[in-house]
DRENVO-362741 format. One record per atom (N, C-alpha, C): x, y, z; residue in three letters; atom name; residue number from 1. Coordinates in Angstrom, 3 decimals. Example, Ala and Ser with C-alpha at 12.3 -4.5 7.8 and 13.67 -1.06 7.14 Angstrom:
# residues 2
+----------+----------+----------+--------+-------+-----+
|        X |        Y |        Z | residu | atome | num |
+----------+----------+----------+--------+-------+-----+
|   13.190 |   -5.690 |    7.800 |    ALA |     N |   1 |
|   12.300 |   -4.500 |    7.800 |    ALA |    CA |   1 |
|   13.200 |   -3.300 |    7.800 |    ALA |     C |   1 |
|   12.850 |   -2.250 |    7.080 |    SER |     N |   2 |
|   13.670 |   -1.060 |    7.140 |    SER |    CA |   2 |
|   12.900 |    0.030 |    7.870 |    SER |     C |   2 |
+----------+----------+----------+--------+-------+-----+
***
This chain:
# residues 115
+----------+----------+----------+--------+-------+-----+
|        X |        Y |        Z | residu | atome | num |
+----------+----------+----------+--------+-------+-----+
|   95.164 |  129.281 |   89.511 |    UNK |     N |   1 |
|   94.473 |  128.159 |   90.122 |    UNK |    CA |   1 |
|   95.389 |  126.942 |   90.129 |    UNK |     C |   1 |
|   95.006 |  126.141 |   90.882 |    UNK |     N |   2 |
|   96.099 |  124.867 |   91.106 |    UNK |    CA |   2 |
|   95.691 |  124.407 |   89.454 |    UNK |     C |   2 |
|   96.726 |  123.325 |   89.219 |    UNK |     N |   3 |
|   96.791 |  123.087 |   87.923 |    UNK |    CA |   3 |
|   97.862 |  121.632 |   88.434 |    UNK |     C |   3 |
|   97.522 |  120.573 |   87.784 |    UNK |     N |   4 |
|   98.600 |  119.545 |   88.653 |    UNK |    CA |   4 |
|   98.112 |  118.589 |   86.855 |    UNK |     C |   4 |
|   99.803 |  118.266 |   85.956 |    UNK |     N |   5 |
|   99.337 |  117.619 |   84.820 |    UNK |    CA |   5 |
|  100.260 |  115.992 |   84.667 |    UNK |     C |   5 |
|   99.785 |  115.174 |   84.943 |    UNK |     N |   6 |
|  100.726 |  114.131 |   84.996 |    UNK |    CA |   6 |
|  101.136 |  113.578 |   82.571 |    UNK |     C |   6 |
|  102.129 |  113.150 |   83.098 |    UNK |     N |   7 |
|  102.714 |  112.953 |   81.793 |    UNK |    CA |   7 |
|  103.842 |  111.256 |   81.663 |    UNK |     C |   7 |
|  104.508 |  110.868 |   81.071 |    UNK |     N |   8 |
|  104.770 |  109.694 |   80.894 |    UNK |    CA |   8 |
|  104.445 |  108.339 |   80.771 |    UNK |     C |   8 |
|  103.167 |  108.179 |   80.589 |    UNK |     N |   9 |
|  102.267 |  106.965 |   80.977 |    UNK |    CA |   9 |
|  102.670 |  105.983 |   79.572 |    UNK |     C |   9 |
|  102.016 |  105.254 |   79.288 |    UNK |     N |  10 |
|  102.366 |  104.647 |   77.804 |    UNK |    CA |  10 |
|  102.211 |  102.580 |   77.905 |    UNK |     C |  10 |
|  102.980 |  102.059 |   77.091 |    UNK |     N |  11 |
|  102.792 |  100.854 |   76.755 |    UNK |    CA |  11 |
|  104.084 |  100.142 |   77.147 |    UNK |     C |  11 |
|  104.136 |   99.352 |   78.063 |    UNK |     N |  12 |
|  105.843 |   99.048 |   78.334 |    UNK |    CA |  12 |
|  105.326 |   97.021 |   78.373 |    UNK |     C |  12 |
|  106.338 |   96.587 |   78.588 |    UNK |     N |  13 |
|  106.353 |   95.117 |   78.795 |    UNK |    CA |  13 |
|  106.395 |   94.482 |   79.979 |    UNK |     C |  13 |
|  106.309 |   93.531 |   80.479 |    UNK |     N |  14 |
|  105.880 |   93.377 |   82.028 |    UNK |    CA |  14 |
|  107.812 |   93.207 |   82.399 |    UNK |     C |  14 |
|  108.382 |   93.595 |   83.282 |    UNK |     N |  15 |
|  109.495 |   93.508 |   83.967 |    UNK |    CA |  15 |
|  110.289 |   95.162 |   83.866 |    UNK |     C |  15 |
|  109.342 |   96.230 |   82.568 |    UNK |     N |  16 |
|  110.131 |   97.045 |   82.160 |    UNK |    CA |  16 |
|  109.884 |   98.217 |   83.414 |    UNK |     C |  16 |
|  110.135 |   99.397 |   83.186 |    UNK |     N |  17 |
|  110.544 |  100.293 |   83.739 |    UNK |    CA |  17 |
|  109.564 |  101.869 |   83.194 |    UNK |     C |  17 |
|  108.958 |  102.863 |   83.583 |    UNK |     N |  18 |
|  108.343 |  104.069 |   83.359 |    UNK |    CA |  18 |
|  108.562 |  104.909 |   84.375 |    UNK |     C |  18 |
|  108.583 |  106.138 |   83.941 |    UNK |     N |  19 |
|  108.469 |  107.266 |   85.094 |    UNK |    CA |  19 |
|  107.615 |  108.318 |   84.759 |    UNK |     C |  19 |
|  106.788 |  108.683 |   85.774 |    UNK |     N |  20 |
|  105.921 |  109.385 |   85.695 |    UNK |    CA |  20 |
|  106.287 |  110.486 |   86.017 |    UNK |     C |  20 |
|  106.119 |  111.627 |   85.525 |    UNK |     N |  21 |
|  106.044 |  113.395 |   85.967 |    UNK |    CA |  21 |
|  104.686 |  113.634 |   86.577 |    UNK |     C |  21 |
|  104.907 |  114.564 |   86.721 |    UNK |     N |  22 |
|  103.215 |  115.465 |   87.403 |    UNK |    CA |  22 |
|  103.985 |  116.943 |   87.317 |    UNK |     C |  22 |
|  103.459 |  117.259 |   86.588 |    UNK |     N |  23 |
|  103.838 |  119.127 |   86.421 |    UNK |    CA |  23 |
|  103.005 |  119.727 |   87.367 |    UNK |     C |  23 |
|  103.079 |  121.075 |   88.173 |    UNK |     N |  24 |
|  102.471 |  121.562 |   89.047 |    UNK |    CA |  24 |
|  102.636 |  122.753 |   88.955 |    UNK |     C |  24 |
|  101.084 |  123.857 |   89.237 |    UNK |     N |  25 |
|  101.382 |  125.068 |   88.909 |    UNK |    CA |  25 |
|  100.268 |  125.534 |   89.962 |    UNK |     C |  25 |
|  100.392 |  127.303 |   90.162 |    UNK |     N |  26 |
|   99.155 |  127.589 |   90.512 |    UNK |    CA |  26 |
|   99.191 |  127.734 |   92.324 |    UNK |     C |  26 |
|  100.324 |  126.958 |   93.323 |    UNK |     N |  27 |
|  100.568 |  127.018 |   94.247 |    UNK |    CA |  27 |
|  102.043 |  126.817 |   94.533 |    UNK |     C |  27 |
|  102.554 |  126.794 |   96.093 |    UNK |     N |  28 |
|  103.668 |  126.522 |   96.321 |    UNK |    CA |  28 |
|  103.910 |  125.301 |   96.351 |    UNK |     C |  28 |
|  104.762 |  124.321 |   95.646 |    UNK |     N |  29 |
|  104.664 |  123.088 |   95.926 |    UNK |    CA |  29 |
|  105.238 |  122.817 |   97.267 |    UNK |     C |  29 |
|  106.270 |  123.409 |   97.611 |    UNK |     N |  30 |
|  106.906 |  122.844 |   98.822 |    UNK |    CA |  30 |
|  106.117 |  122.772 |  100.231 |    UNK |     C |  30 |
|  104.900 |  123.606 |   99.988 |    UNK |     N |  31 |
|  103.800 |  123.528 |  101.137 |    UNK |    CA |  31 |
|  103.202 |  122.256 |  101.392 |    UNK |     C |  31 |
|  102.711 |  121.599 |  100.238 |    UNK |     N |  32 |
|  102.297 |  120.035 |  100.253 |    UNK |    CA |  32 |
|  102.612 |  119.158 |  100.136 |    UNK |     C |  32 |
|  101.811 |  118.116 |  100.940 |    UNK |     N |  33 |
|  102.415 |  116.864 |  100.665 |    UNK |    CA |  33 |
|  101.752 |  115.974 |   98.657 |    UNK |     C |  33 |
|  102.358 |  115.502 |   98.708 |    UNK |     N |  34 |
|  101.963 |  115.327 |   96.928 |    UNK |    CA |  34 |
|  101.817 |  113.381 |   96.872 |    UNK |     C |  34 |
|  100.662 |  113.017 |   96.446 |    UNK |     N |  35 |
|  100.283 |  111.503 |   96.213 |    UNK |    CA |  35 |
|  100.280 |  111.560 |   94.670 |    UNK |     C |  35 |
|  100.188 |  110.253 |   94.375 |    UNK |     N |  36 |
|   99.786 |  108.819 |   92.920 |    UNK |    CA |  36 |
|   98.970 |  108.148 |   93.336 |    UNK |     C |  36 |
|   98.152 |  108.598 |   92.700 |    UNK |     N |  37 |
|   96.975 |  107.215 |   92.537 |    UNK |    CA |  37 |
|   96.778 |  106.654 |   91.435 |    UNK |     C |  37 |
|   96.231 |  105.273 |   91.685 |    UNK |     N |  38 |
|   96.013 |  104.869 |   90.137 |    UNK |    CA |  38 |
|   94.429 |  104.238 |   90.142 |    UNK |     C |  38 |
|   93.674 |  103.928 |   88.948 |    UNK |     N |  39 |
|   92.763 |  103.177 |   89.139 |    UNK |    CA |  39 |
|   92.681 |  102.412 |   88.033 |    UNK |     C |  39 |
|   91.328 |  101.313 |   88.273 |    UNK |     N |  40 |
|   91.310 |  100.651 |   86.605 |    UNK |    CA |  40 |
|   89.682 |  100.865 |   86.666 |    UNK |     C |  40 |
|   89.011 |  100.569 |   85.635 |    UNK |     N |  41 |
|   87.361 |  100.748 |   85.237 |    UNK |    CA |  41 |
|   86.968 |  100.189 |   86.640 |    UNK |     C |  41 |
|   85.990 |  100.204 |   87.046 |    UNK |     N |  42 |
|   85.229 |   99.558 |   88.194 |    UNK |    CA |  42 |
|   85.475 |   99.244 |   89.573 |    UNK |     C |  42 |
|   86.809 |   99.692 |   90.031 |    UNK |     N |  43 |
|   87.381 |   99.613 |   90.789 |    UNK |    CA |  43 |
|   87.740 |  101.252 |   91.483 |    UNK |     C |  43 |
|   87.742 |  101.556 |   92.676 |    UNK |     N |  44 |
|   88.121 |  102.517 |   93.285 |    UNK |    CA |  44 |
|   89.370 |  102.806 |   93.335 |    UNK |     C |  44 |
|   90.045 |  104.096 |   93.224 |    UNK |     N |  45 |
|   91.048 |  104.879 |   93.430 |    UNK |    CA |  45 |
|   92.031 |  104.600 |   94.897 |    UNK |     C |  45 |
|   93.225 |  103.392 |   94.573 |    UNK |     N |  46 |
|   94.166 |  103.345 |   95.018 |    UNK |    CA |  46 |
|   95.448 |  104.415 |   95.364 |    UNK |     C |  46 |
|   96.036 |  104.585 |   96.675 |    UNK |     N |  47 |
|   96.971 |  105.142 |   96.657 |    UNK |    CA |  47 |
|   97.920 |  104.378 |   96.283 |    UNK |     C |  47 |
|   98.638 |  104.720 |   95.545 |    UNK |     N |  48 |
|  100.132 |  104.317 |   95.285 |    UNK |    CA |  48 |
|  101.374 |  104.585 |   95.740 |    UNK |     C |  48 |
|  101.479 |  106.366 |   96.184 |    UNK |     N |  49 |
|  102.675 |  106.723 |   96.803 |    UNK |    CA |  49 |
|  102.263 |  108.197 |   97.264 |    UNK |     C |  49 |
|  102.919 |  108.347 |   98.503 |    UNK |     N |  50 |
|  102.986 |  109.422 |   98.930 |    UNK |    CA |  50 |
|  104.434 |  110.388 |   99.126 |    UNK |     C |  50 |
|  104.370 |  111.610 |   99.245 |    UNK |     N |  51 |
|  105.958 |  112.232 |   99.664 |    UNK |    CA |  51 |
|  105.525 |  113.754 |  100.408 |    UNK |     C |  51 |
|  106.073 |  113.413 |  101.458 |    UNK |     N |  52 |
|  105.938 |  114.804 |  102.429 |    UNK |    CA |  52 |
|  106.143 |  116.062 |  101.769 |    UNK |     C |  52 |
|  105.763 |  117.037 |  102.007 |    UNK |     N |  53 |
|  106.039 |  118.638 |  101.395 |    UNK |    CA |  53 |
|  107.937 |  118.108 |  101.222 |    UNK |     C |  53 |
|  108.765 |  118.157 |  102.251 |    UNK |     N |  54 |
|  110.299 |  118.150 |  102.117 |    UNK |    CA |  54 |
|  110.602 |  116.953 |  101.189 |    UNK |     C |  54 |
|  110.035 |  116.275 |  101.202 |    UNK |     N |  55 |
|  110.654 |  114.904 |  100.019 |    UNK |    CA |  55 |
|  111.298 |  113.899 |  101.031 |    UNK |     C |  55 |
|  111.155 |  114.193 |  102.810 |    UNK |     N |  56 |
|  111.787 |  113.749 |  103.487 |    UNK |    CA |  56 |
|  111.108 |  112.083 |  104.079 |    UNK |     C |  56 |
|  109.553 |  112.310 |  103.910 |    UNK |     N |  57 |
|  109.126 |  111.090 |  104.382 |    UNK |    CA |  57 |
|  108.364 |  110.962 |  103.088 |    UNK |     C |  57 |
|  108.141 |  108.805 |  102.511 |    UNK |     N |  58 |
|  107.456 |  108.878 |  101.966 |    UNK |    CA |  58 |
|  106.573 |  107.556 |  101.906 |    UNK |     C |  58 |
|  105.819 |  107.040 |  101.557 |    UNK |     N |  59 |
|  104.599 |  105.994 |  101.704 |    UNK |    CA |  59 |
|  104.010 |  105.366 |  100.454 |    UNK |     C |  59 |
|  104.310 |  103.676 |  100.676 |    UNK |     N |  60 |
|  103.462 |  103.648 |   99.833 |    UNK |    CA |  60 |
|  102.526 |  102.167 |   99.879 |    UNK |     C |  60 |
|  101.743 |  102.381 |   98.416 |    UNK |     N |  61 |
|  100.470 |  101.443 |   98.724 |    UNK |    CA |  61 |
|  100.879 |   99.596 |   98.950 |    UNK |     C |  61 |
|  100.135 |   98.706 |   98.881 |    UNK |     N |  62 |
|  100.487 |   97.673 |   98.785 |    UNK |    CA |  62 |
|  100.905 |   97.061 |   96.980 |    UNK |     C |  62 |
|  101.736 |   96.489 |   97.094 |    UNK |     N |  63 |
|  101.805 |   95.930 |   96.040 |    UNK |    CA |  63 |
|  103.016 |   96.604 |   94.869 |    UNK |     C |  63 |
|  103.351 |   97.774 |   95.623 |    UNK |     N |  64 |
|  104.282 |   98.548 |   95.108 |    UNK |    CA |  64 |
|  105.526 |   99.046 |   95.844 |    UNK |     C |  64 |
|  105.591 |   98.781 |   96.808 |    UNK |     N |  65 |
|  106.969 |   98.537 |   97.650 |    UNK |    CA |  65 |
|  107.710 |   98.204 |   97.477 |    UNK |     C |  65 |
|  109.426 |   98.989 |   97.164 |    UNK |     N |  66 |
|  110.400 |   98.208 |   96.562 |    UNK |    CA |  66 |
|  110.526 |   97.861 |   94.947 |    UNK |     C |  66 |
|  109.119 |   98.620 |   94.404 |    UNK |     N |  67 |
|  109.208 |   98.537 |   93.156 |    UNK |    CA |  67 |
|  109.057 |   99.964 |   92.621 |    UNK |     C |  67 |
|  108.176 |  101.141 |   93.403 |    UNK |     N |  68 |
|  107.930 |  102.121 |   92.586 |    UNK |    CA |  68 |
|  108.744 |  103.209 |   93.867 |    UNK |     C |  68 |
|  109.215 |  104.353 |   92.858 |    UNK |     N |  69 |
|  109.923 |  105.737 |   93.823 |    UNK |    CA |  69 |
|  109.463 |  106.755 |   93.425 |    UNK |     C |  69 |
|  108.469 |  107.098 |   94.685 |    UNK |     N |  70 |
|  107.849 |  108.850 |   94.655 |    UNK |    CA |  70 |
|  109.165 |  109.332 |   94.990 |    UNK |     C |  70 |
|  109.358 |  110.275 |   94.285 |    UNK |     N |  71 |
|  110.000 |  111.691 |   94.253 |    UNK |    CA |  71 |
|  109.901 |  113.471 |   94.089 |    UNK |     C |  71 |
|  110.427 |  114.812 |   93.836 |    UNK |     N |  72 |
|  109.629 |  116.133 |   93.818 |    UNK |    CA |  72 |
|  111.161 |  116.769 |   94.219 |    UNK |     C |  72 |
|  110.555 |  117.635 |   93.123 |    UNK |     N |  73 |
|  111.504 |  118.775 |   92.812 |    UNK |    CA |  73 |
|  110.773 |  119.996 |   92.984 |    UNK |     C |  73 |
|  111.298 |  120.716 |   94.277 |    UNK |     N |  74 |
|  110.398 |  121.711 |   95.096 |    UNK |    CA |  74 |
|  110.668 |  123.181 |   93.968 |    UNK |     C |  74 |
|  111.513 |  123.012 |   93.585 |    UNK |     N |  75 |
|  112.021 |  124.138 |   92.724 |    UNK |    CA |  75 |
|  111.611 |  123.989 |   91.549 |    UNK |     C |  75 |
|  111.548 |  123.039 |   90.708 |    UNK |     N |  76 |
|  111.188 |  122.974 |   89.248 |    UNK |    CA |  76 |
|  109.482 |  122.314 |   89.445 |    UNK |     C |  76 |
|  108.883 |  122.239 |   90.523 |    UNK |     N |  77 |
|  107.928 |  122.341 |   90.808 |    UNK |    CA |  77 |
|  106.831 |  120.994 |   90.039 |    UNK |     C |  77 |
|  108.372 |  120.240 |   90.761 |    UNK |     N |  78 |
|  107.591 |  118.812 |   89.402 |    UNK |    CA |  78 |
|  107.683 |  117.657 |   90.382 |    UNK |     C |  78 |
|  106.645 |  116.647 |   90.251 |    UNK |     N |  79 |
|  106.569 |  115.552 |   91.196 |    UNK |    CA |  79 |
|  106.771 |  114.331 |   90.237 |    UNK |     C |  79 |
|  107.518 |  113.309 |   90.563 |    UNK |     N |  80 |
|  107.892 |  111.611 |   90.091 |    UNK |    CA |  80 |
|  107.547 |  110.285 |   90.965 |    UNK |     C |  80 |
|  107.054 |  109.735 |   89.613 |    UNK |     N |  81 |
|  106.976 |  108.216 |   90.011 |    UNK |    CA |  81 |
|  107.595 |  107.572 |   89.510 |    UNK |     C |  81 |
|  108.953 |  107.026 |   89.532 |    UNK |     N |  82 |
|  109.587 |  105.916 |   89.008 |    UNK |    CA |  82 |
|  108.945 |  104.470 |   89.436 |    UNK |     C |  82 |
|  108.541 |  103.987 |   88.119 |    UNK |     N |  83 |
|  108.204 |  102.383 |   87.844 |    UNK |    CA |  83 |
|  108.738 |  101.306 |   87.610 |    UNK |     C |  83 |
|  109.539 |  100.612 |   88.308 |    UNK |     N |  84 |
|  110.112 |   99.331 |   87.822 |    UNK |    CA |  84 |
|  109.631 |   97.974 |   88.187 |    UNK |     C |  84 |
|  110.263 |   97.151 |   87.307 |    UNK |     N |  85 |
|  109.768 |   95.542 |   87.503 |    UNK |    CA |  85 |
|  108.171 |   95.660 |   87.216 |    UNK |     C |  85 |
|  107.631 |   96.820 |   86.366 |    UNK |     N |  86 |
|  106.439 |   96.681 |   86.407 |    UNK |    CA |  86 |
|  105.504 |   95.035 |   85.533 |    UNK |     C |  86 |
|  104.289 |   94.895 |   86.515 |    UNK |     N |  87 |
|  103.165 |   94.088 |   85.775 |    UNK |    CA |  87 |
|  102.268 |   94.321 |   85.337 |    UNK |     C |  87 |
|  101.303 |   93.216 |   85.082 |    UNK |     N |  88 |
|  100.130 |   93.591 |   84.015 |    UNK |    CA |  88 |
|   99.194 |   93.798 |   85.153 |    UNK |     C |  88 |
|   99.458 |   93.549 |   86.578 |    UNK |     N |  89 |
|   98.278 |   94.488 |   87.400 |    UNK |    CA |  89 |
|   98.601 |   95.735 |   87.889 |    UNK |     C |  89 |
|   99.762 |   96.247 |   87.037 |    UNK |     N |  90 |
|  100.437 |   98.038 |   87.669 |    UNK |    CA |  90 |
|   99.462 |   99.034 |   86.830 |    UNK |     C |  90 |
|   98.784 |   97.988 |   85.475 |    UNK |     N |  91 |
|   98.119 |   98.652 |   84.641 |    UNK |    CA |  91 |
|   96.764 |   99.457 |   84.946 |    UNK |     C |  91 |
|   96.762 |  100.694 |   84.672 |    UNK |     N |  92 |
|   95.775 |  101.825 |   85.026 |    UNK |    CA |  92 |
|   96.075 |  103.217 |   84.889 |    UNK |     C |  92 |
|   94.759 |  104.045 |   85.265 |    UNK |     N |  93 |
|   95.184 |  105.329 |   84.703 |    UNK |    CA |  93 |
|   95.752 |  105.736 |   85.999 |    UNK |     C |  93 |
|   97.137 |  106.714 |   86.148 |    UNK |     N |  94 |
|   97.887 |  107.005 |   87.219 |    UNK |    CA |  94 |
|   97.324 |  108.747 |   87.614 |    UNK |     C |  94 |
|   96.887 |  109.121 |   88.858 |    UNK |     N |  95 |
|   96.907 |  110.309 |   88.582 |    UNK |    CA |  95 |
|   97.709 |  110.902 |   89.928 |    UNK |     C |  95 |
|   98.230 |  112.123 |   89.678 |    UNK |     N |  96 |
|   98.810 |  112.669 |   90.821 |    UNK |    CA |  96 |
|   97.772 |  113.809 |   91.320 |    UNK |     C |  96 |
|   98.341 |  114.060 |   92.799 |    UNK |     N |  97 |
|   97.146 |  114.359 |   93.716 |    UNK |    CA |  97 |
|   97.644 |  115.716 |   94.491 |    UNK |     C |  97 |
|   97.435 |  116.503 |   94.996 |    UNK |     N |  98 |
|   97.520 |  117.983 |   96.161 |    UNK |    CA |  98 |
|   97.135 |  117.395 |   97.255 |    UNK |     C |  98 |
|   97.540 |  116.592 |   98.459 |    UNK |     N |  99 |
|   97.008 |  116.507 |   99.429 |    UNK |    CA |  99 |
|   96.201 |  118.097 |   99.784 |    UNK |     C |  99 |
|   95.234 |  117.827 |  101.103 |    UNK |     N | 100 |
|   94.188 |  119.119 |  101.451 |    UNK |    CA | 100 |
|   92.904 |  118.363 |  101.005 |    UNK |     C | 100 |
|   92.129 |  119.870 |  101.955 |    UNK |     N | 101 |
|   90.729 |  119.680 |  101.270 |    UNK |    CA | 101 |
|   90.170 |  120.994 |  101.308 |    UNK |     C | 101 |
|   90.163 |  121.004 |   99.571 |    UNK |     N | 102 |
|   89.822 |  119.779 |   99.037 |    UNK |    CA | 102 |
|   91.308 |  119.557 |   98.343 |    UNK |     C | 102 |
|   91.525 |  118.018 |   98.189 |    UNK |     N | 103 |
|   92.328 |  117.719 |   97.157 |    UNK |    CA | 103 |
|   92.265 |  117.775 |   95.972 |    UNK |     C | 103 |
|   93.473 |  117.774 |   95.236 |    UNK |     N | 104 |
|   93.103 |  118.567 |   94.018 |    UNK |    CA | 104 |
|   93.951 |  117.008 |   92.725 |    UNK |     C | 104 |
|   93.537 |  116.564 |   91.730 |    UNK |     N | 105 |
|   93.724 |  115.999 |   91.096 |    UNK |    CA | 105 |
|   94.536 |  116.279 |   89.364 |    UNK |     C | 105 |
|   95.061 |  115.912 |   88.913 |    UNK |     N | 106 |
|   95.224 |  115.515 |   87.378 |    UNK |    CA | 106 |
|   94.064 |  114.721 |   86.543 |    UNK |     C | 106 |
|   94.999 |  114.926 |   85.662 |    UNK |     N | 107 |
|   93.724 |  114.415 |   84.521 |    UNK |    CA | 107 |
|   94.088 |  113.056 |   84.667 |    UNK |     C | 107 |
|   95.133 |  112.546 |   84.837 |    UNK |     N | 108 |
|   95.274 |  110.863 |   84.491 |    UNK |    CA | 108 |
|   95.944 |  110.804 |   83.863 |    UNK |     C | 108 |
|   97.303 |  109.538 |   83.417 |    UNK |     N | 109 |
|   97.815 |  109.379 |   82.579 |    UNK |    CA | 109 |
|   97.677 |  108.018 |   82.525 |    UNK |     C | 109 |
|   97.562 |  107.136 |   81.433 |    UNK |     N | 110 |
|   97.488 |  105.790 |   81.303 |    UNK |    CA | 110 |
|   98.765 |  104.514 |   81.403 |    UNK |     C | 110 |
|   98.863 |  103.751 |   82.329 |    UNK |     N | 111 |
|  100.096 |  103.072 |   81.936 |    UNK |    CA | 111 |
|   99.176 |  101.642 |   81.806 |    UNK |     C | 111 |
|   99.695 |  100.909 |   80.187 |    UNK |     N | 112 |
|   99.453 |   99.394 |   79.985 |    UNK |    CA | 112 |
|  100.832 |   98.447 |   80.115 |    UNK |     C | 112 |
|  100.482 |   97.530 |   81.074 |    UNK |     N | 113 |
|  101.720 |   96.658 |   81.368 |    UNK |    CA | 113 |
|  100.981 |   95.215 |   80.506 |    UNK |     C | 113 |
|  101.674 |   95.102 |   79.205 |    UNK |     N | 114 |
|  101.278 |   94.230 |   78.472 |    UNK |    CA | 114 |
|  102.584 |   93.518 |   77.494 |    UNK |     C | 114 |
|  102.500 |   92.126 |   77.592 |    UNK |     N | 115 |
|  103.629 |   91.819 |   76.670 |    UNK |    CA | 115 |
|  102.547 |   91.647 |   74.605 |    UNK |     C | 115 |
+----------+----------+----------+--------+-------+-----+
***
């Protein structure tokens, strides 16, 4: 069964730097296109970044342009979010996504941007 586990989340300082994994199992990755979302309590589920099945096109949300890099390794079957210059509104749980439908989710990983 699809299986998609994001990992790296944690406690950094506002200007610092995180990268996110998303482990992926259960399908071909190179078939899909692969998103980040993030959210905070009460608020709806933002996209953050997108990356085509090839890694060739990729998209992303407002507010994170020029600061964060979706990436995917079709072979080791692993998807990235590099975080930099992060702030204290980057803060939320991040999850990576299976484009389709249905789409298929992670559990979440938490990032706090706090000095």
């Amino acid at each position: 069964q699809v299986q998609l586990k994001e990992s790296g989340g944690g406690l950094v300082q506002p200007g610092g730097s995180l990268t996110l994994s998303c482990s992926t199992s259960g399908f071909r990755l190179s078939d899909w296109g692969m998103s980040w979302y993030r959210q905070v309590p009460g608020k709806e589920r933002q996209l953050v970044a997108f990356i085509a099945s090839t890694g060739y096109m990729t998209n992303y949300g407002e507010g994170v342009k020029g600061r964060f890099i979706v990436s995917r390794n079709n072979y080791g079957n692993m998807v990235y979010l590099q975080m930099n210059n992060l702030k204290p509104e980057d803060s939320a749980t991040y999850y990576c996504s299976r484009s389709g439908n249905p789409r298929y989710w992670g559990q979440g990983t938490q990032v706090t941007v706090s000095s």
